[in-house]
PyMOL Python script that loads the backbone (N, CA, C, O; Angstrom):
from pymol import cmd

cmd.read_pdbstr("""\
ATOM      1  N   UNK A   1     -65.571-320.861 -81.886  1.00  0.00           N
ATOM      2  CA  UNK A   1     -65.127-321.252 -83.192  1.00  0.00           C
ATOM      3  C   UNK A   1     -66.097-320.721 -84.233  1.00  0.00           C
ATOM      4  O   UNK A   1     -67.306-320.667 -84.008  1.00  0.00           O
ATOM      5  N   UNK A   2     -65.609-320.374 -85.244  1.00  0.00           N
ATOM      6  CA  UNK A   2     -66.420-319.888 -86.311  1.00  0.00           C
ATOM      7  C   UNK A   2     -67.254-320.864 -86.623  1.00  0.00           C
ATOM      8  O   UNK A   2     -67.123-321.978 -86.114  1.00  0.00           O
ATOM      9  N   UNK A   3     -68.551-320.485 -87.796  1.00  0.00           N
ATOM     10  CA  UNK A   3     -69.376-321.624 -88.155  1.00  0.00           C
ATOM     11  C   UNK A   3     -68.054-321.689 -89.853  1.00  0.00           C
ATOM     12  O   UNK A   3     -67.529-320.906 -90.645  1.00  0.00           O
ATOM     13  N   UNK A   4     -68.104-322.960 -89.603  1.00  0.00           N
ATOM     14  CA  UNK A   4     -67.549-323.633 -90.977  1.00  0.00           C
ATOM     15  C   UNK A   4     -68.131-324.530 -92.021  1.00  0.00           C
ATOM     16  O   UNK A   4     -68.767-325.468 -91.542  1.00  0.00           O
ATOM     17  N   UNK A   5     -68.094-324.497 -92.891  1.00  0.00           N
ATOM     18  CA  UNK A   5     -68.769-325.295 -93.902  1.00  0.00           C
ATOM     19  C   UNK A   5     -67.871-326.543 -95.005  1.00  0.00           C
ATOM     20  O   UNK A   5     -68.174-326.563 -96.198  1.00  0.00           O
ATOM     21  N   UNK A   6     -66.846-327.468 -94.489  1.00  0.00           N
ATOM     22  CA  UNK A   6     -65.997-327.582 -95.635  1.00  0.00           C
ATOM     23  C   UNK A   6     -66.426-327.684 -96.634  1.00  0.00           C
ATOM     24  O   UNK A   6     -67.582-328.107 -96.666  1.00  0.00           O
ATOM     25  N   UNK A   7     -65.843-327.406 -97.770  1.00  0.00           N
ATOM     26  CA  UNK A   7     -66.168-327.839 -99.125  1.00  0.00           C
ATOM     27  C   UNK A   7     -65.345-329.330 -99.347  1.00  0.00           C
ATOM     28  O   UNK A   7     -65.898-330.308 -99.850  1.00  0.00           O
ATOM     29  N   UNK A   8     -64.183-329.322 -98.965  1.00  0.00           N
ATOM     30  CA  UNK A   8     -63.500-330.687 -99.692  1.00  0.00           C
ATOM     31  C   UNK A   8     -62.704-331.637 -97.957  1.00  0.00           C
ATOM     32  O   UNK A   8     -62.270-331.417 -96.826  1.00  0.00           O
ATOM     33  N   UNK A   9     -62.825-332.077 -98.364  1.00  0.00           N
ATOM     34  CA  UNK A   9     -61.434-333.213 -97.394  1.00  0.00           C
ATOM     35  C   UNK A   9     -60.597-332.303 -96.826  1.00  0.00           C
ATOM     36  O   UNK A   9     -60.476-332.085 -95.620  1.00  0.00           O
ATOM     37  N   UNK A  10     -59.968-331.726 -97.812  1.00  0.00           N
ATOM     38  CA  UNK A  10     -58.686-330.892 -97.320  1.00  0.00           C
ATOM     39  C   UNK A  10     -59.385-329.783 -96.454  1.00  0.00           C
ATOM     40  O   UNK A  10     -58.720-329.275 -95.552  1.00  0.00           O
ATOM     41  N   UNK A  11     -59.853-329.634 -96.529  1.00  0.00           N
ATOM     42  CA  UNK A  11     -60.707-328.111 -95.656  1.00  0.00           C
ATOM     43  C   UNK A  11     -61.125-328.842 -94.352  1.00  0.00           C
ATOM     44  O   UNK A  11     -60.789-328.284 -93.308  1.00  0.00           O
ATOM     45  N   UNK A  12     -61.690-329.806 -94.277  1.00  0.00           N
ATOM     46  CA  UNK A  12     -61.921-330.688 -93.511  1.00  0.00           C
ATOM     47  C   UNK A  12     -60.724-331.224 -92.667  1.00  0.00           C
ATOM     48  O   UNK A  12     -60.757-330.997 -91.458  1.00  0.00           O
ATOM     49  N   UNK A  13     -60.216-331.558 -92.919  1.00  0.00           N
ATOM     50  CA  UNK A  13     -58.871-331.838 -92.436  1.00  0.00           C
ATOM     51  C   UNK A  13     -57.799-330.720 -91.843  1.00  0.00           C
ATOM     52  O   UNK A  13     -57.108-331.076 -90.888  1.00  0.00           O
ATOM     53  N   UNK A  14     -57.632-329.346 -92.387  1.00  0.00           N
ATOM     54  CA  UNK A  14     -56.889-328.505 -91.968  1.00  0.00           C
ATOM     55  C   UNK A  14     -57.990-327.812 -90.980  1.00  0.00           C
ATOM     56  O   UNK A  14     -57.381-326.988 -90.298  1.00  0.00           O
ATOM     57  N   UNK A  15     -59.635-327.832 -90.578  1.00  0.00           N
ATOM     58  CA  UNK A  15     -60.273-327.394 -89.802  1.00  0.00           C
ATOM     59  C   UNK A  15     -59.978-328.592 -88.268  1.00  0.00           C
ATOM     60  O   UNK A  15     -59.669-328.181 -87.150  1.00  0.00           O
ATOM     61  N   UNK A  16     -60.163-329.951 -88.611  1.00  0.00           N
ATOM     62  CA  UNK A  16     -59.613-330.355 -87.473  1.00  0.00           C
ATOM     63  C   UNK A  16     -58.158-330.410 -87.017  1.00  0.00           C
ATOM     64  O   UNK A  16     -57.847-330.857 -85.913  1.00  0.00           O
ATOM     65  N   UNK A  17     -57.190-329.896 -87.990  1.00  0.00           N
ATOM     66  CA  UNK A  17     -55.968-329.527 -87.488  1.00  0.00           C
ATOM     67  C   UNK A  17     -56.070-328.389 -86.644  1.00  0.00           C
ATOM     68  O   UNK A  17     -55.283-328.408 -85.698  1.00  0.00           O
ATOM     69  N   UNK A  18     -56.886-327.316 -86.730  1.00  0.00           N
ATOM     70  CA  UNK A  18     -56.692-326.520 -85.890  1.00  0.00           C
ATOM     71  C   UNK A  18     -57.526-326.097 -84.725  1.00  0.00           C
ATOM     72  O   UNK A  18     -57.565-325.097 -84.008  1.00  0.00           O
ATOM     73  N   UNK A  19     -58.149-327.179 -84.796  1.00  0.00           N
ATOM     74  CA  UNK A  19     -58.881-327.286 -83.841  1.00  0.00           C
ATOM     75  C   UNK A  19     -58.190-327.969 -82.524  1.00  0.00           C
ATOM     76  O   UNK A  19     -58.001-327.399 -81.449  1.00  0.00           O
ATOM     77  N   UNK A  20     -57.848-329.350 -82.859  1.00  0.00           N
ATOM     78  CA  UNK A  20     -56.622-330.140 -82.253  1.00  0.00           C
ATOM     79  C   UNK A  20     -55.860-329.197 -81.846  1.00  0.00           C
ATOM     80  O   UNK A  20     -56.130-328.678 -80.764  1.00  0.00           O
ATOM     81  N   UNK A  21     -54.666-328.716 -82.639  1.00  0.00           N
ATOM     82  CA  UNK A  21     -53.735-327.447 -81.794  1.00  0.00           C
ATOM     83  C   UNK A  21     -53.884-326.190 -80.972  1.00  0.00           C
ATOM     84  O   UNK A  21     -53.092-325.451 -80.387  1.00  0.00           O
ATOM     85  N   UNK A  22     -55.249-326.221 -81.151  1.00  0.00           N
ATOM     86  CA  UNK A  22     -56.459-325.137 -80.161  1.00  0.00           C
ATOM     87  C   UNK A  22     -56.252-325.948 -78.833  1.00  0.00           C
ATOM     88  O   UNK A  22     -55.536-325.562 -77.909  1.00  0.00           O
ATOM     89  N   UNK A  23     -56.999-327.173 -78.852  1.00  0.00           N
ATOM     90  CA  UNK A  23     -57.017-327.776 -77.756  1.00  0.00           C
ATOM     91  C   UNK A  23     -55.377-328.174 -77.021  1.00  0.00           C
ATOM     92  O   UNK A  23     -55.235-328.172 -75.798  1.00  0.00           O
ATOM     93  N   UNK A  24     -54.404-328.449 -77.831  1.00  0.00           N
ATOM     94  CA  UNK A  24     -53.271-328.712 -77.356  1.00  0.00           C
ATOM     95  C   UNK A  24     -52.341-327.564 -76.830  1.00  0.00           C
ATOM     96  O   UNK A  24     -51.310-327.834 -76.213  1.00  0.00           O
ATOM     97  N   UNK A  25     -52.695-326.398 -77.064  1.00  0.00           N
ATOM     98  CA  UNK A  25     -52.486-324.999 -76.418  1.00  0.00           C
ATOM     99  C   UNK A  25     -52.799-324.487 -75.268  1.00  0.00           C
ATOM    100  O   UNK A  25     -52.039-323.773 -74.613  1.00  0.00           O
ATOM    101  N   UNK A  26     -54.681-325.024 -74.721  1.00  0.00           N
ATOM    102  CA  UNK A  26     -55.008-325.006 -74.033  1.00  0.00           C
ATOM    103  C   UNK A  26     -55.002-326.014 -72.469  1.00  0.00           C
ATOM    104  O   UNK A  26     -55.180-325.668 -71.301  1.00  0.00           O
ATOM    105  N   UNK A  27     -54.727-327.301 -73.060  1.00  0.00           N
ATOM    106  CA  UNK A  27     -54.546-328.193 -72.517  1.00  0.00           C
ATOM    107  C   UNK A  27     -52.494-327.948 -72.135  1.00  0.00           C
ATOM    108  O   UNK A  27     -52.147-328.700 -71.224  1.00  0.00           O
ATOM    109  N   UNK A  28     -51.699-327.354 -72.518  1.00  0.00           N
ATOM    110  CA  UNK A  28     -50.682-327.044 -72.214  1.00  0.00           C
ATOM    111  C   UNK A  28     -50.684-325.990 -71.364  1.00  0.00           C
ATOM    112  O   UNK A  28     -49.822-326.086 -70.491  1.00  0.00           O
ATOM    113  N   UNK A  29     -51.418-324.928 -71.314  1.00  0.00           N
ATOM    114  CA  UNK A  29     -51.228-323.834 -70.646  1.00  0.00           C
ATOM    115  C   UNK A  29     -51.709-324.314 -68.954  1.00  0.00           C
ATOM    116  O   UNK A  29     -51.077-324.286 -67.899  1.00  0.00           O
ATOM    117  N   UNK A  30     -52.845-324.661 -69.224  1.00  0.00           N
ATOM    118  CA  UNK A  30     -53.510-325.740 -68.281  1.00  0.00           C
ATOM    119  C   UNK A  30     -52.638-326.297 -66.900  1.00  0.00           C
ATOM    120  O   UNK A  30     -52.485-325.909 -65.742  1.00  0.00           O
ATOM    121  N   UNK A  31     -52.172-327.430 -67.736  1.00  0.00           N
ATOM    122  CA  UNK A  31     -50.926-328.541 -67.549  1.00  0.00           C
ATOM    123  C   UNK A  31     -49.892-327.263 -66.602  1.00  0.00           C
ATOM    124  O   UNK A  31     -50.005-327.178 -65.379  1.00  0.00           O
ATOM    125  N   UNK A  32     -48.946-326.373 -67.384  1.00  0.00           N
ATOM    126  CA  UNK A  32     -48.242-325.544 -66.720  1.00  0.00           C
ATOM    127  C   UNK A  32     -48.990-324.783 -65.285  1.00  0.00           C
ATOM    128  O   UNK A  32     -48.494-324.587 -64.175  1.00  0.00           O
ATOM    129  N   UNK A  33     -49.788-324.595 -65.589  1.00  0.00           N
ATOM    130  CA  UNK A  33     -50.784-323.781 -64.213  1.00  0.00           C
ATOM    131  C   UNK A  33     -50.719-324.776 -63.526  1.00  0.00           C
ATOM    132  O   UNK A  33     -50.232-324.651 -62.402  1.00  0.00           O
ATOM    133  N   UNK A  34     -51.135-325.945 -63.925  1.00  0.00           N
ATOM    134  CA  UNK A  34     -51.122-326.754 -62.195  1.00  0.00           C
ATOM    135  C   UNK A  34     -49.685-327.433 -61.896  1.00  0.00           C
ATOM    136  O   UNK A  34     -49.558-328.220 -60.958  1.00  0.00           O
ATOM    137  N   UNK A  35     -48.869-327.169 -62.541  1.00  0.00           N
ATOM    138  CA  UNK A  35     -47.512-328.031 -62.009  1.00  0.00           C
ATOM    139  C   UNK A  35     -47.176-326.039 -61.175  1.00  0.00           C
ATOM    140  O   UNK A  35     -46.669-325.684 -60.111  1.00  0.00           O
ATOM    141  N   UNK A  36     -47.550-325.552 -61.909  1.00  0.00           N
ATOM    142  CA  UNK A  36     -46.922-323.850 -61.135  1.00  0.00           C
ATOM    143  C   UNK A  36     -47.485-324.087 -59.730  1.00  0.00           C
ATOM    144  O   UNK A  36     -46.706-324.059 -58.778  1.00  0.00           O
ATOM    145  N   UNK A  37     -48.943-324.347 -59.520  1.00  0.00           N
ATOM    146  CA  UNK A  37     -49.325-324.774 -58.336  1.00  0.00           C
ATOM    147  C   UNK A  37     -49.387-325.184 -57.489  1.00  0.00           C
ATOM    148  O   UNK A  37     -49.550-324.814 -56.326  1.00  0.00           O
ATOM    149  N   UNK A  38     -49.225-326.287 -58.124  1.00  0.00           N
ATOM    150  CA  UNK A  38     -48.039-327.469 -57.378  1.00  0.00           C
ATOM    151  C   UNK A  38     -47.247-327.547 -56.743  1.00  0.00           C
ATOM    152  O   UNK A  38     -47.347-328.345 -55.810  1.00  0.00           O
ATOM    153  N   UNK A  39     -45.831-326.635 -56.929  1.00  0.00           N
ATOM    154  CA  UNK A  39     -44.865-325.933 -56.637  1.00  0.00           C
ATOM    155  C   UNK A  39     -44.838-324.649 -55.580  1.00  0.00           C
ATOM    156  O   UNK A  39     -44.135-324.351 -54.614  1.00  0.00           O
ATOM    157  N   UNK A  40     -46.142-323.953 -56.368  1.00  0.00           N
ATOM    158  CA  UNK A  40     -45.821-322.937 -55.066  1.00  0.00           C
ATOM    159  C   UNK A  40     -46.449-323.773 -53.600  1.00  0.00           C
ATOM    160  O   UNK A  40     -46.037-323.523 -52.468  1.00  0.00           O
ATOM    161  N   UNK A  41     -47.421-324.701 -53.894  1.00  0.00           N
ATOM    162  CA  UNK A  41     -48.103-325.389 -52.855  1.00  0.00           C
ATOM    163  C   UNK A  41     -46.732-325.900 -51.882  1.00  0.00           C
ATOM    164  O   UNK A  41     -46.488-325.387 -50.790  1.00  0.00           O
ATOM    165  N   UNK A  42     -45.948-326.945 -52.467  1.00  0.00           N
ATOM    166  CA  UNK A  42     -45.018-327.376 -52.039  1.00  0.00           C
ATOM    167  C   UNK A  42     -43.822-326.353 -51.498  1.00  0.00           C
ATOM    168  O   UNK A  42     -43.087-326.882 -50.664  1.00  0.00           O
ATOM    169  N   UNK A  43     -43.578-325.289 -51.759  1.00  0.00           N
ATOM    170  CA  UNK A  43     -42.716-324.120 -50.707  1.00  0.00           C
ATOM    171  C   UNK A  43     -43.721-324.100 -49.837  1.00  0.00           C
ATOM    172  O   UNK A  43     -43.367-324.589 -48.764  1.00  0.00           O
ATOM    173  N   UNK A  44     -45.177-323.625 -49.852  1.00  0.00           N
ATOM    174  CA  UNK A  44     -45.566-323.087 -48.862  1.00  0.00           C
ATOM    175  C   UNK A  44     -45.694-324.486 -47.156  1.00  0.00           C
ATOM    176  O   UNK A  44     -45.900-324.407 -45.945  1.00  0.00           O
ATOM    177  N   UNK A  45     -45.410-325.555 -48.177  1.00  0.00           N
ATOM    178  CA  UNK A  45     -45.325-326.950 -47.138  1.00  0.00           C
ATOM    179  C   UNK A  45     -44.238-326.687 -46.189  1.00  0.00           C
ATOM    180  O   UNK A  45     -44.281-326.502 -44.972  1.00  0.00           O
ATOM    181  N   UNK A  46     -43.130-326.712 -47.113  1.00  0.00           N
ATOM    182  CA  UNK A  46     -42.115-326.366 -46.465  1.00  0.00           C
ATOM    183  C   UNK A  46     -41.679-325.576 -45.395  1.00  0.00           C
ATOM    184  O   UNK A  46     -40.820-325.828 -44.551  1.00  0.00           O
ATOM    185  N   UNK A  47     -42.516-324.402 -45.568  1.00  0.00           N
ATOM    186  CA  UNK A  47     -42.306-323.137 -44.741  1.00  0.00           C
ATOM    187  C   UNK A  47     -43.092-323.273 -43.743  1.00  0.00           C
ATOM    188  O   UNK A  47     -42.876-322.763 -42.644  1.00  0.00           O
ATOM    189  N   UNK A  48     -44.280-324.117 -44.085  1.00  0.00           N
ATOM    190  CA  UNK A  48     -44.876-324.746 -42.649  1.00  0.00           C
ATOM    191  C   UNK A  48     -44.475-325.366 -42.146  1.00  0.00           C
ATOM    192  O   UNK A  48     -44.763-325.379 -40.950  1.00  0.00           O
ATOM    193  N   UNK A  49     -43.510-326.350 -42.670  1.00  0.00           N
ATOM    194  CA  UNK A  49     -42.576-327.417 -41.776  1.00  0.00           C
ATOM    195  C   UNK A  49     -41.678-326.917 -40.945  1.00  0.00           C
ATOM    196  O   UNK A  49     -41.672-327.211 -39.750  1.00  0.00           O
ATOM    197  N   UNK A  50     -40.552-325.849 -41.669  1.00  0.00           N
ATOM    198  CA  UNK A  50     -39.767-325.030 -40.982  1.00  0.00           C
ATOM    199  C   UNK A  50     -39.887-323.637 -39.762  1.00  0.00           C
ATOM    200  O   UNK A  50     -39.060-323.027 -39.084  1.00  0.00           O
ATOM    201  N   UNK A  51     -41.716-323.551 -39.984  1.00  0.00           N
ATOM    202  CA  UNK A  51     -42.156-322.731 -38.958  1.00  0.00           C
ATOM    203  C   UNK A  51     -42.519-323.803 -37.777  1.00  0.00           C
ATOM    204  O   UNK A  51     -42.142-323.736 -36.607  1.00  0.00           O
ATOM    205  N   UNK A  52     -43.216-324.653 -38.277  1.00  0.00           N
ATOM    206  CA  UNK A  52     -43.384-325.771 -37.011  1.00  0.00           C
ATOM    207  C   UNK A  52     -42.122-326.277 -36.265  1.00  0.00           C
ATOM    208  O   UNK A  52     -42.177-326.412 -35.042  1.00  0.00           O
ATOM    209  N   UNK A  53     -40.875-326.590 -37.016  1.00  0.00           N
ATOM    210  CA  UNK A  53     -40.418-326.817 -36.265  1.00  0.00           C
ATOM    211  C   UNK A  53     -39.267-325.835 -35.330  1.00  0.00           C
ATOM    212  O   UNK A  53     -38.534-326.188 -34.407  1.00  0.00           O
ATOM    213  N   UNK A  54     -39.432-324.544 -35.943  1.00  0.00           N
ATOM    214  CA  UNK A  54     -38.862-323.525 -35.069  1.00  0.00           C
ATOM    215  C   UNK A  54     -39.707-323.069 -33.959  1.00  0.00           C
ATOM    216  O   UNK A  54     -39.214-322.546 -32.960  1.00  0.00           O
ATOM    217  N   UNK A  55     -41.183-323.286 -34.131  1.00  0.00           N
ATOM    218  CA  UNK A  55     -41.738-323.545 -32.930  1.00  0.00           C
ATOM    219  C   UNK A  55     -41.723-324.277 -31.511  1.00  0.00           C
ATOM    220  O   UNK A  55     -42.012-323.976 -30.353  1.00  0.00           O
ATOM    221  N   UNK A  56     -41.230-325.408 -32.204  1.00  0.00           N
ATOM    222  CA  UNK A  56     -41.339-326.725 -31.472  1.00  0.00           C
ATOM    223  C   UNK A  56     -39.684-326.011 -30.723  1.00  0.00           C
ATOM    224  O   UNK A  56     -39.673-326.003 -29.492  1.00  0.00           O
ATOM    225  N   UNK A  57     -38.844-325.651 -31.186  1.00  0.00           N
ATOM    226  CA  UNK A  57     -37.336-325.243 -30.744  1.00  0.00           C
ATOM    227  C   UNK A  57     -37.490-324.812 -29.402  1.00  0.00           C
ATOM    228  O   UNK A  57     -36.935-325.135 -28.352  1.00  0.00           O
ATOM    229  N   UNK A  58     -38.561-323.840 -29.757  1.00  0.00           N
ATOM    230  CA  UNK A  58     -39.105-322.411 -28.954  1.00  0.00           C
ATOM    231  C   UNK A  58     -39.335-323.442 -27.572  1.00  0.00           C
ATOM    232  O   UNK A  58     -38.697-323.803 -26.582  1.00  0.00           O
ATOM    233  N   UNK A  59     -40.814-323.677 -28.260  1.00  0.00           N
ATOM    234  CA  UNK A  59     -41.002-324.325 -26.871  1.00  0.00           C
ATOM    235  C   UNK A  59     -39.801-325.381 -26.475  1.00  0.00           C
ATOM    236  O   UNK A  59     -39.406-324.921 -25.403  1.00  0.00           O
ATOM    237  N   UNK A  60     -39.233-326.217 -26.678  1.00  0.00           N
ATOM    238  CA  UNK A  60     -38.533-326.856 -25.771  1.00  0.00           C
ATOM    239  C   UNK A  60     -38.805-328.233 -25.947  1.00  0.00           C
ATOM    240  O   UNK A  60     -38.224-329.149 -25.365  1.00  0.00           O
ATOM    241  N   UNK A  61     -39.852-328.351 -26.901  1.00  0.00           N
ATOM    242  CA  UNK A  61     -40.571-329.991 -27.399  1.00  0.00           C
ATOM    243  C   UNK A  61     -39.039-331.112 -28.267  1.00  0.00           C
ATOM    244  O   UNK A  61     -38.170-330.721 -29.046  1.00  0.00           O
ATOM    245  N   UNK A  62     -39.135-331.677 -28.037  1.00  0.00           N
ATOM    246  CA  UNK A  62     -38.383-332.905 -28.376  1.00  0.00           C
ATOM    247  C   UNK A  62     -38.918-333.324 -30.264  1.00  0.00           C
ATOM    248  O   UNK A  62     -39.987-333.924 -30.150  1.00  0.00           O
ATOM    249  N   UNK A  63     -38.683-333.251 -31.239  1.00  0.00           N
ATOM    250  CA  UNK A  63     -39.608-333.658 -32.791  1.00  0.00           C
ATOM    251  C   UNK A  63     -38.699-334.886 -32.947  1.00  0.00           C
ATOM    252  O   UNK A  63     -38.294-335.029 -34.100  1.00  0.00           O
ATOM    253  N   UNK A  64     -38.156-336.084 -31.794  1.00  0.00           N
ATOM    254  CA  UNK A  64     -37.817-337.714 -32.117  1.00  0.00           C
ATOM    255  C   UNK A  64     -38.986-338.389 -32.163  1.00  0.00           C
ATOM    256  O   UNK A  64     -38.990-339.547 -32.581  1.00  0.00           O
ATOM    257  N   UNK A  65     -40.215-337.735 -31.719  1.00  0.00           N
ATOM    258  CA  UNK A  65     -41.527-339.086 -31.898  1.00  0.00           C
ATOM    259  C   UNK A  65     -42.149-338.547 -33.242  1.00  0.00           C
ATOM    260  O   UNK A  65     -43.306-338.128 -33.257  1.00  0.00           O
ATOM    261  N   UNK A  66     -41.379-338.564 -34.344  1.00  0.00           N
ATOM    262  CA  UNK A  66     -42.464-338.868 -35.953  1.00  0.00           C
ATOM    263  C   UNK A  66     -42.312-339.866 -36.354  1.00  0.00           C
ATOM    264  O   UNK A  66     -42.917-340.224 -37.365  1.00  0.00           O
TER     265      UNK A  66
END
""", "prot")
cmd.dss("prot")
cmd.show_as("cartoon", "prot")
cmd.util.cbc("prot")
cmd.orient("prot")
């Protein structure tokens, strides 16, 4: 952030406005990255579930005891 100096209220006030929407930009982009994460985390669950249990096929294992 730049060095700032207000002179009045209003300067003061429109410097923490944009400071706030700095942070609410960042804190959004943020937010989106970990729900993206999230998500790809959760396919890759899946695909472990669906490899395990095409395994389990393979071999011949029974998956009624969960």
């Amino acid at each position: 952030m730049a060095d700032i100096d207000p002179k009045s209220v209003q300067d003061l006030t429109v410097f923490v406005q944009e400071v706030l929407n700095e942070m609410q930009g960042k804190f959004q982009n943020m937010s989106e990255n970990i729900v993206q994460r999230i998500d790809d985390m959760g396919g890759r669950i899946d695909d472990l579930e669906k490899n395990i249990a095409e395994l389990l096929a393979q071999a011949g294992v029974d998956e009624t005891n969960e």
